[in-house]
N, C-alpha and C positions, 0 to 999 in steps of 0.2 A: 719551320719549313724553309732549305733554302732552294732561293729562284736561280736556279743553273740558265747561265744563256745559253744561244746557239751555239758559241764558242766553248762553254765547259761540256757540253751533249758533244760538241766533236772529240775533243780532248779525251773522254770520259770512253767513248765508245772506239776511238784509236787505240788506248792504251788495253780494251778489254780486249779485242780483235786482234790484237799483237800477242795478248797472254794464248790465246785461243788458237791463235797460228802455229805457235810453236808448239803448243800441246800435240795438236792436230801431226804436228812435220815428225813430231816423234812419237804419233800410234798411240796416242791415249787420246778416250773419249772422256769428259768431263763427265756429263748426265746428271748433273744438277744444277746448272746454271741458275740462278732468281739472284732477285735486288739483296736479299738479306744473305747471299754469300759474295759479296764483294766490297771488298775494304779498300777506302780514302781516309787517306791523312790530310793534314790542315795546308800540305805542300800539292795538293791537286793530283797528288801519283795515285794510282787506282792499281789492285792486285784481283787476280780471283781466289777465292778461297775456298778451305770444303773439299776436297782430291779422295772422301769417303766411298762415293759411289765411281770414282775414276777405274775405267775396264782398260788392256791392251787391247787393240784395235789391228788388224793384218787386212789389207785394202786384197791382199792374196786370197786369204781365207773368207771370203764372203759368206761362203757358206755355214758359218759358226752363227749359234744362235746367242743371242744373249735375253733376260729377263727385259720385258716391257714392261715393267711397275716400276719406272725409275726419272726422274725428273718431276721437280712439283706440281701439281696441276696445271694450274695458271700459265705454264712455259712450256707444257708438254706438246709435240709435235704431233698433229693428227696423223701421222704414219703409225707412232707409238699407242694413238687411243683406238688405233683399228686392228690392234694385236700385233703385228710387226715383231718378229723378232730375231730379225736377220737386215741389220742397220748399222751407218756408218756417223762422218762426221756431221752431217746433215741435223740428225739432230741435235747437237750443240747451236748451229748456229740460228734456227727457229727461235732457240728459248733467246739466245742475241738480240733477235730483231724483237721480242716480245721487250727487251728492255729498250731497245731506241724507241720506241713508240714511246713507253711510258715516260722516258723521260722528258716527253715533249706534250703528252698527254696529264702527266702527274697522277696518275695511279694505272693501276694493271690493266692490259688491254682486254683480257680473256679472265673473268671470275664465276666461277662456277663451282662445285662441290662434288659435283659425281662427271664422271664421264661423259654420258651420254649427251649432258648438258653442256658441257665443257666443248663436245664436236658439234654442239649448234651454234654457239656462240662463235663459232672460228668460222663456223660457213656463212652466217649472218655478216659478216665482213669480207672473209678472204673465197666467199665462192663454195659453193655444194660440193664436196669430191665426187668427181663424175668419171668416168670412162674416157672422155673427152677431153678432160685436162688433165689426167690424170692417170695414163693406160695402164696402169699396173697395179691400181685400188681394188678391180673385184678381185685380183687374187691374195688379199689380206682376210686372216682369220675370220675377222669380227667384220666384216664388209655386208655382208647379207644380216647379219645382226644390228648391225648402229647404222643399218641404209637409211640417208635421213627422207623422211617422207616427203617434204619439201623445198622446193628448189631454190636456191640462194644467188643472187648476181652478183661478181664479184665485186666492190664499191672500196677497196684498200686506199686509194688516191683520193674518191671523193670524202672518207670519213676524217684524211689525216691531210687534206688540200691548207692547213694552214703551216706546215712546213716546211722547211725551205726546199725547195726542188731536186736538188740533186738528194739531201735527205731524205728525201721520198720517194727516191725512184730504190735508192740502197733499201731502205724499209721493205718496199714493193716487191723486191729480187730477197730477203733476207725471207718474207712470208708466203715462200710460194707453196703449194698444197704438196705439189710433188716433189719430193724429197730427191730426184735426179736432174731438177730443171734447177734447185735451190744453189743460192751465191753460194761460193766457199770462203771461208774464212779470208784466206789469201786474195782473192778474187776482191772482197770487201776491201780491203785495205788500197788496192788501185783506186777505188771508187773515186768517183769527183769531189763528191765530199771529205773524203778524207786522204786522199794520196799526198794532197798540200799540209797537213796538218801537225805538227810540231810542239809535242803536248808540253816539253821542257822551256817552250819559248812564249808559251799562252799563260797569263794570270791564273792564278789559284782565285776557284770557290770561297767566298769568306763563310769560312767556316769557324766554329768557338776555337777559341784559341787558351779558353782560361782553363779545359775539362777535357777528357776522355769522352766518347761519346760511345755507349754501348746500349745492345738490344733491350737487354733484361733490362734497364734501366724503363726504356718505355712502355714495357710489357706493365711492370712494376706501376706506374703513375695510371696505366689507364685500368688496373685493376682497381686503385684507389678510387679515380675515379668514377667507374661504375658501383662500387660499394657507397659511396657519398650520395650518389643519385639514387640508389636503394631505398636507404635509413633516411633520407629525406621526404619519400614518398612516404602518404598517409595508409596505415593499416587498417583495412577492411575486414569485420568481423562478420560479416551476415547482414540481413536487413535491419535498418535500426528502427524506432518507435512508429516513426513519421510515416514509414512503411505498411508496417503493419497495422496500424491508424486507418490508414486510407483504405483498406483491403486489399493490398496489392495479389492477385491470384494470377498468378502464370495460364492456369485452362479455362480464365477468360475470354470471350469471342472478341470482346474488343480490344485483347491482348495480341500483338504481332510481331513477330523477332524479324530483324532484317536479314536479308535471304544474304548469304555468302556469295560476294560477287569476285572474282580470279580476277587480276592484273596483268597475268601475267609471267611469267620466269624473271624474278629479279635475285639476282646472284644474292649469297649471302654474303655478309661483313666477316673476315678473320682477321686473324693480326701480322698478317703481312704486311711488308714494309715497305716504302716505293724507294728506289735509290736520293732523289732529292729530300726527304725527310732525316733532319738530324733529332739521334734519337740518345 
């Protein structure tokens, strides 16, 4: 893992917000923004990469629809998990702020596996999509369907208060619910935190300098090791002597299974990649 300061998080998020900018100036939507489509070299310069799901985009044409099944979970805009399909640059720069957070957090802000879990987890932070901050949510497809039943306070400043301020105010404008109050790319780049910033004049990340550093590669070690952790666990065949010795019977009265108690929605683990993890 390497530890990016606040110094490489600006650098890192200047030079993404610049690749974004001009995307944006010339009418293409990215739509897949995450940590495992962007590449750094050992020289601190950061590219976006992946231009797979890139649409042309006419700020004229609003009325064009495009597919909502598009950006990874984790980075997906709740405009998009509400059906939405008549959208601009807004959505690229949500999955943006999903990656300044992490990279100040060290792992994903938002993990989730389906949907519907996916827009509780964002309201649990960024606030319930209401009507009231939001006036143009009930007329999304999926609004009366994914209505969350419970109401969320917004709490974006107090979950991410150990960031540096002006950091957090760019975060705060990058995640807003409504997709017409949300920073623009361009708009980011003034920010306080980073209008100063000169990512040619800032130190490079020490990064490995001896290797190539690729995904498969880590994909690869931690398959190994979950196979290791496997074949090292003991095989269980059924009850052994000592069991059946003892009379162990299941429709025993003084036999009792522990009742199954819920914890809760805890996100699952996948193998997504956080940007500060060299892999």
């Amino acid at each position: 893992m390497v530890d990016f300061t606040e110094s490489h998080n600006a650098s890192i998020m200047r030079q993404l917000l610049d690749g974004l900018a001009y995307c944006h100036r010339k009418n293409f939507l990215h739509r897949d923004i995450k940590c495992s489509n962007i590449l750094m070299n050992n020289k601190g310069e950061v590219k976006l990469g992946d231009f797979g799901l890139a649409r042309l985009w006419s700020s004229e044409d609003r009325a064009r629809p495009y597919t909502n099944k598009v950006i990874t979970l984790w980075y997906r805009p709740p405009e998009l998990l509400l059906g939405e399909e008549r959208y601009g640059p807004a959505v690229d720069v949500w999955s943006m702020g999903c990656i300044l957070g992490e990279l100040f957090l060290k792992h994903p802000l938002f993990q989730a596996n389906i949907e519907m879990m996916q827009l509780e987890m964002i309201s649990r932070v960024c606030g319930t999509p209401a009507p009231g901050v939001w006036p143009n949510v009930v007329k999304l497809p999926l609004w009366h369907t994914l209505r969350p039943k419970r109401f969320h306070k917004r709490c974006v400043r107090e979950q991410f208060a150990f960031m540096p301020p002006t950091a957090l105010h760019l975060l705060d404008r990058m995640l807003e619910l409504d997709p017409d109050k949300r920073i623009t790319a361009e708009e980011a780049l003034k920010s306080a935190w980073l209008k100063n910033v000169v990512p040619d004049q800032m130190p490079a990340p020490e990064l490995p300098t001896w290797q190539d550093c690729h995904e498969l590669w880590s994909k690869q070690r931690r398959r190994q090791q979950r196979e290791q952790e496997q074949q090292s666990k003991p095989k269980s065949y059924g009850f052994n002597q000592d069991d059946k010795q003892d009379g162990f019977n299941s429709q025993d009265s003084n036999y009792k299974t522990e009742p199954y108690k819920s914890e809760g929605f805890k996100p699952t683990e996948t193998n997504q990649e956080t940007v500060g993890q060299v892999k």
